[in-house]
C-alpha positions in Angstrom: 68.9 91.9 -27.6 69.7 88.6 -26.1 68.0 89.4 -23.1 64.9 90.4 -24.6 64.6 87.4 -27.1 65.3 85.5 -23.5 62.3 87.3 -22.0 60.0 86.4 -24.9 61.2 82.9 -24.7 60.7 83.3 -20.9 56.9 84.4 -21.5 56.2 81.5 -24.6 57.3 78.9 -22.2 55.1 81.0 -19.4 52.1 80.8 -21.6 52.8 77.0 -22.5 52.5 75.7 -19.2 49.8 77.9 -17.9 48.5 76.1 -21.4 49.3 72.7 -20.1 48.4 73.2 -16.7 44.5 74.4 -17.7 45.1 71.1 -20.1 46.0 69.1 -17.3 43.3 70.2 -14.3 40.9 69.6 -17.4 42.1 65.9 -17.7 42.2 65.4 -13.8 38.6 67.0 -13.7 37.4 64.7 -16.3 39.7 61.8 -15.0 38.0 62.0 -10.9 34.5 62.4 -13.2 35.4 59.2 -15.0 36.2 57.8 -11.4 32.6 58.7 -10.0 31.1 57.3 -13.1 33.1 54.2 -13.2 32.3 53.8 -9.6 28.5 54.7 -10.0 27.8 52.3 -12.7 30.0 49.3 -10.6 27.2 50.1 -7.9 24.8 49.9 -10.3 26.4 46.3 -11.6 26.6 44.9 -8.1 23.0 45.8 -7.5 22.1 44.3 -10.6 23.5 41.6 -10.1 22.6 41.1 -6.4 18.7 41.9 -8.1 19.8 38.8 -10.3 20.8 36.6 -8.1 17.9 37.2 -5.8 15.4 37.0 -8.6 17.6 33.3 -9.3 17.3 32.7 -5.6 13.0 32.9 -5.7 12.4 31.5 -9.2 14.2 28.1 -7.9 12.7 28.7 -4.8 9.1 29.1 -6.3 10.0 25.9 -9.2 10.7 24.2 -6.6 7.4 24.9 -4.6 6.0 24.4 -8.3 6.8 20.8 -8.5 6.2 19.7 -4.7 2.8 21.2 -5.5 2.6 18.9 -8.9 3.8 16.3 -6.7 1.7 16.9 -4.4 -1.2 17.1 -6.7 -0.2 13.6 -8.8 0.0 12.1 -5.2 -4.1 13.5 -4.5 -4.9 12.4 -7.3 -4.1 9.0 -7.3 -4.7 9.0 -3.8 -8.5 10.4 -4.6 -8.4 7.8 -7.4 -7.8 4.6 -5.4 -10.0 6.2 -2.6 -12.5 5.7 -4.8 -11.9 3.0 -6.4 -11.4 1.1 -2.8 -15.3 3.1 -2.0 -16.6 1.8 -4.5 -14.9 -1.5 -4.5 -16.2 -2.1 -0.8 -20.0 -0.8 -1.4 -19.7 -3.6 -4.4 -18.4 -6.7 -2.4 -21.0 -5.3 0.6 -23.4 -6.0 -1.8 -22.7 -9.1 -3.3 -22.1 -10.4 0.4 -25.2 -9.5 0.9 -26.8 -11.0 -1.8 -24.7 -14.1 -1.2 -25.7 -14.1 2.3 -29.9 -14.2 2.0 -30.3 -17.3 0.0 -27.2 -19.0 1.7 -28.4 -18.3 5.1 -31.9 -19.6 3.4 -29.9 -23.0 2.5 -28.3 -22.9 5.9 -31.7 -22.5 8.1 -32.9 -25.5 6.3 -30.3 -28.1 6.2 -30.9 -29.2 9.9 -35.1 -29.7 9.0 -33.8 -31.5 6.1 -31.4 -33.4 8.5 -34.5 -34.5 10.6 -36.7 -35.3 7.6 -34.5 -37.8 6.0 -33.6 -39.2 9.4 -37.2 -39.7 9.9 -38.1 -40.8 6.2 -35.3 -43.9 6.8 -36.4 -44.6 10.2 -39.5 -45.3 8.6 -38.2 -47.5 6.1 -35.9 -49.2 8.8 -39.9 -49.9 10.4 -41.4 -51.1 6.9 -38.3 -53.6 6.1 -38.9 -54.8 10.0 -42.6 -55.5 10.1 -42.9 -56.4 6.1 -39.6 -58.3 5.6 -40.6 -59.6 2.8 -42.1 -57.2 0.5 -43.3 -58.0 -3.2 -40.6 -58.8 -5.8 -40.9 -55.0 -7.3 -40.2 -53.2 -4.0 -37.0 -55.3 -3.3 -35.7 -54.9 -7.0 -36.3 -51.0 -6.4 -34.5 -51.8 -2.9 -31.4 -53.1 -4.9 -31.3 -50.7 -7.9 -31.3 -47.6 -5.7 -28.9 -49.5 -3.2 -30.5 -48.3 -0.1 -28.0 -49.8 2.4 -25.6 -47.1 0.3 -28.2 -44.5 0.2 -28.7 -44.4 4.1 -25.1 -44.0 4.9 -24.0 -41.2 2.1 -27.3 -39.3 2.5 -26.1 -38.1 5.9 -22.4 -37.8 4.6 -23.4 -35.5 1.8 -25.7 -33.5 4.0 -22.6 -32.4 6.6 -20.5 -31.8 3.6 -23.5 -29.2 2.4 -23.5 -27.9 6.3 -19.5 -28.1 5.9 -19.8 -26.1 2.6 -22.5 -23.7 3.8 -20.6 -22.6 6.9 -17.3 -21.8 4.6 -19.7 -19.4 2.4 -20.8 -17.5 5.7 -17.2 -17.4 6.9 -16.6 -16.0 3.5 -19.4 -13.7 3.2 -18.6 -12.5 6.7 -15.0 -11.7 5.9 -16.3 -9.9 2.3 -18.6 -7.8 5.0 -16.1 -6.8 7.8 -13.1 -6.1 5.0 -15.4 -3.9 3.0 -15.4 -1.2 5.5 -13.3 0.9 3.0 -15.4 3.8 3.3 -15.2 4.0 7.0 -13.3 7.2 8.3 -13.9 7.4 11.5 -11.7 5.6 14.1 -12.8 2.7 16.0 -12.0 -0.3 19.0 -11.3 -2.6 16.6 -9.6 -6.5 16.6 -6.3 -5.9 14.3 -6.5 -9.7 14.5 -10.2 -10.4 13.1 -8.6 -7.9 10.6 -5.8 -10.0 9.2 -8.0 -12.8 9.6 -10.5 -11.1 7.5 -7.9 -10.4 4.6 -6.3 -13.5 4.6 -9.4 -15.3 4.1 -10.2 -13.4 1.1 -6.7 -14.5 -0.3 -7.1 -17.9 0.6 -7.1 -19.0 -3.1 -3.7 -17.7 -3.3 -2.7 -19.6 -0.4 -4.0 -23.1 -1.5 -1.6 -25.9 -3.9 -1.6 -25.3 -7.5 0.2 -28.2 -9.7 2.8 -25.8 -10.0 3.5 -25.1 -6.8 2.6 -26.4 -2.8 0.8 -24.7 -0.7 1.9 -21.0 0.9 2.0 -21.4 4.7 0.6 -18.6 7.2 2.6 -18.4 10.6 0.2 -16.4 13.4 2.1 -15.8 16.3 -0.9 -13.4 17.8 0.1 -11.3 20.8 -2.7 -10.7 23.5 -3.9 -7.0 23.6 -7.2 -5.3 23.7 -8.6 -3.3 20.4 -7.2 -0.6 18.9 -8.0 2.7 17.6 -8.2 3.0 13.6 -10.1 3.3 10.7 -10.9 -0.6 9.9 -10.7 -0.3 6.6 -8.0 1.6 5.8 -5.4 -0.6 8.5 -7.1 -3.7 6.2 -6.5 -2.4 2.7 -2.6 -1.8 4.1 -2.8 -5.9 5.3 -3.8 -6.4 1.9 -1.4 -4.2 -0.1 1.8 -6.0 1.9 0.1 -9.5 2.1 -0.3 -9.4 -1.8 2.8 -8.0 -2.7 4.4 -10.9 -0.7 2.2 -13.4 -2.6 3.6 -12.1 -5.6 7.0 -12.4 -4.4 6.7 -15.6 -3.4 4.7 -16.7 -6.6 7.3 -15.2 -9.1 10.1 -16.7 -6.4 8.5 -20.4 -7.1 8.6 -19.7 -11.0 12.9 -20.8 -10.6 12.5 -23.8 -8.5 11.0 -27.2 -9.4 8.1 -28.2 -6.9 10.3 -30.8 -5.2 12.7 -27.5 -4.5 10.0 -25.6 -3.5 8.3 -28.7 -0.7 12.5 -28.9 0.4 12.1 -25.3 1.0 8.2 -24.3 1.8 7.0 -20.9 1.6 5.8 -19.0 4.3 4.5 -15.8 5.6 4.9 -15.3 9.4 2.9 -12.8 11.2 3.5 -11.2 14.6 1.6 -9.1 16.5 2.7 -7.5 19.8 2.6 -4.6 22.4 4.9 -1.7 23.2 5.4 0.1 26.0 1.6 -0.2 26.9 0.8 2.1 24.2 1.9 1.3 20.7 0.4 -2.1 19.0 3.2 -3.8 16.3 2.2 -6.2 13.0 5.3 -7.5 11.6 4.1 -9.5 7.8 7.1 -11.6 6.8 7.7 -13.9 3.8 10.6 -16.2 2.7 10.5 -14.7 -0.7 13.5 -13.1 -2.6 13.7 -9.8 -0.9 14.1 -6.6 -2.4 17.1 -5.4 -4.1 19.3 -2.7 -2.2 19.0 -0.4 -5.4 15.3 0.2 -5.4 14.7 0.0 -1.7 14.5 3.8 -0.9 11.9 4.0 -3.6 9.4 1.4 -2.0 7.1 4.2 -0.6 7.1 6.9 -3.7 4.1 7.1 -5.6 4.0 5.5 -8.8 6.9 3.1 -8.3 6.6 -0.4 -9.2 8.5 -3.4 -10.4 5.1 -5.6 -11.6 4.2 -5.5 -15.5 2.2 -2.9 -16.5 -1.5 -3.7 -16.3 -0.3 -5.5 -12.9 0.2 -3.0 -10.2 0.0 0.8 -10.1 2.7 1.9 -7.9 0.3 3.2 -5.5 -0.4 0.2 -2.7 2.5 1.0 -0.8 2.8 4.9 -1.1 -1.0 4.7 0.3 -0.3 2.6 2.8 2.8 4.7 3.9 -0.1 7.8 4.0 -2.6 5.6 5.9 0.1 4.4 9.0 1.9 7.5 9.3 -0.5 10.8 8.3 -3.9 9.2 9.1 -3.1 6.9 12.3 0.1 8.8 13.4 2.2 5.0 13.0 5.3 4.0 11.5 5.4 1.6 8.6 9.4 0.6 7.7 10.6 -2.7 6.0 13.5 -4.6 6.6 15.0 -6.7 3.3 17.7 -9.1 2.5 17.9 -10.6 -0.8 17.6 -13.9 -1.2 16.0 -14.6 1.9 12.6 -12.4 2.6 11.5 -8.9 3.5 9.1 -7.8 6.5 6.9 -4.8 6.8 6.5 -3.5 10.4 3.3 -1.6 11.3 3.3 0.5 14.3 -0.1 2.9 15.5 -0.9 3.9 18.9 -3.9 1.7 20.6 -5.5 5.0 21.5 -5.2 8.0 19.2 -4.7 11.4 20.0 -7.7 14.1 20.3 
């Protein structure tokens, strides 16, 4: 009996296991397919998220290519702007030279007949007074009202300050024609020299005394070299841009000093030109003014920047010039600043540009 109820207990616990066993391939088959999916969908993660960090990759890559293009477009923009302004700016001063230029040059042409006339008219009232000495009472009380002794000496002083003033309006006009060559592209042998000349004759009136202030002294220190290849126009509206921003410097400079401060200490503006190394021409424009603070000095050259009150200055002289020296004429153009004691621009192009 005992062994029997052993063999039945035998058999149960047979059956149990092979019970547990199917039980337990059944959990290690669904555990290795839990494996392959667990490892199949961290494939699928690390793909996805490799996708994701690609796709993050090319959309900052392509934002930013979307604002250097903005950039770039703002830049044309205002560049195409100013271009067109300046165009426009030099066809108008070509003409008003112009129509300056006829009826001066009319004024001009004539002063030397009207020289000879009036010389001629008092010679022959130098003969009358000799051979009628004493003419009837009513021509020598005309004699004394119009005070000819007077009239003979300050007819010919007022007629060579009208030859004086005449030639200053051609100089003028001449400088209004040569700096309105703003629509020039092409490059041309030009004098760098007759350009600065040109531009600071147009800003003389910013140069002369005021009763607020003395006079702002220019320092040429020319160098001798032949012309150079550039656009005329474009090198002159960069002489312009720096010249006036160092006016303004200078100008605002002035505004914390009493004159007798400002005649102890005069204010200048030196400009050198030079050569280097047979092949590179050098304009260095610099002024005694108050320099420019190290904070904003990297930001001289962006578009838009600019320390003037608005209605004043666009932020657009310098970044233009920056385009014209180093894109269009293949130059440098760097400044050099301490505060409290001046800034210089430095423009380098080639004498001859490259084909």
């Amino acid at each position: 009996m005992d062994n029997q109820d052993d063999s039945m207990q035998i058999q149960e616990l047979e059956k149990t296991n092979r019970i547990l066993r199917k039980k337990l391939e059944r959990c290690e088959a669904e555990r290795r397919q839990l494996e392959t999916d667990i490892g199949t969908k961290e494939f699928l993660l690390k793909k996805v998220i490799c996708e994701l960090e690609d796709s993050r990759t090319d959309l900052q890559y392509r934002g930013q290519e979307l604002e250097a293009t903005l950039a770039s477009l703002h830049k044309m923009q205002a560049q195409m702007i100013q271009s067109e302004k300046m165009s426009a700016l030099g066809q108008m001063v070509a003409g008003i030279a112009h129509e300056i230029n006829n009826p001066v040059s009319f004024i001009y042409g004539n002063l030397s007949h009207i020289r000879q006339y009036i010389h001629d008219l008092l010679q022959l009232v130098e003969l009358y007074h000799h051979h009628f000495p004493n003419p009837p009472t009513e021509i020598q009380t005309e004699r004394k009202t119009v005070d000819l002794e007077f009239l003979q000496k300050d007819a010919i002083m007022v007629l060579n300050s009208m030859n004086i003033g005449t030639e200053r309006i051609r100089d003028i006009v001449l400088s209004l024609r040569n700096f309105s060559r703003l629509d020039e592209s092409e490059f041309k042998a030009v004098d760098i020299h007759e350009g600065i000349d040109n531009t600071l004759m147009i800003l003389q009136h910013r140069l002369k005394a005021t009763d607020k202030s003395p006079a702002i002294e220019i320092i040429k220190n020319y160098g001798n070299f032949s012309n150079v290849e550039c656009c005329a126009g474009q090198i002159n509206q960069v002489f312009m841009n720096i010249l006036v921003n160092a006016l303004d410097a200078l100008e605002e400079f002035n505004t914390k000093w009493t004159y007798q401060e400002i005649l102890d200490n005069p204010s200048h503006i030196t400009i050198h030109t030079s050569v280097i190394d047979l092949q590179w021409v050098k304009i260095a424009i610099a002024d005694n003014g108050p320099g420019i603070p190290e904070s904003i000095q990297k930001e001289i050259f962006n578009p838009f920047f600019t320390t003037k009150p608005v209605g004043k200055g666009t932020g657009m002289g310098m970044a233009i010039s920056y385009q014209i020296i180093t894109e269009k004429h293949s130059g440098k153009l760097e400044f050099f600043s301490t505060p409290g004691k001046g800034t210089e621009f430095v423009v380098q192009i080639p004498i001859k540009q490259q084909v």
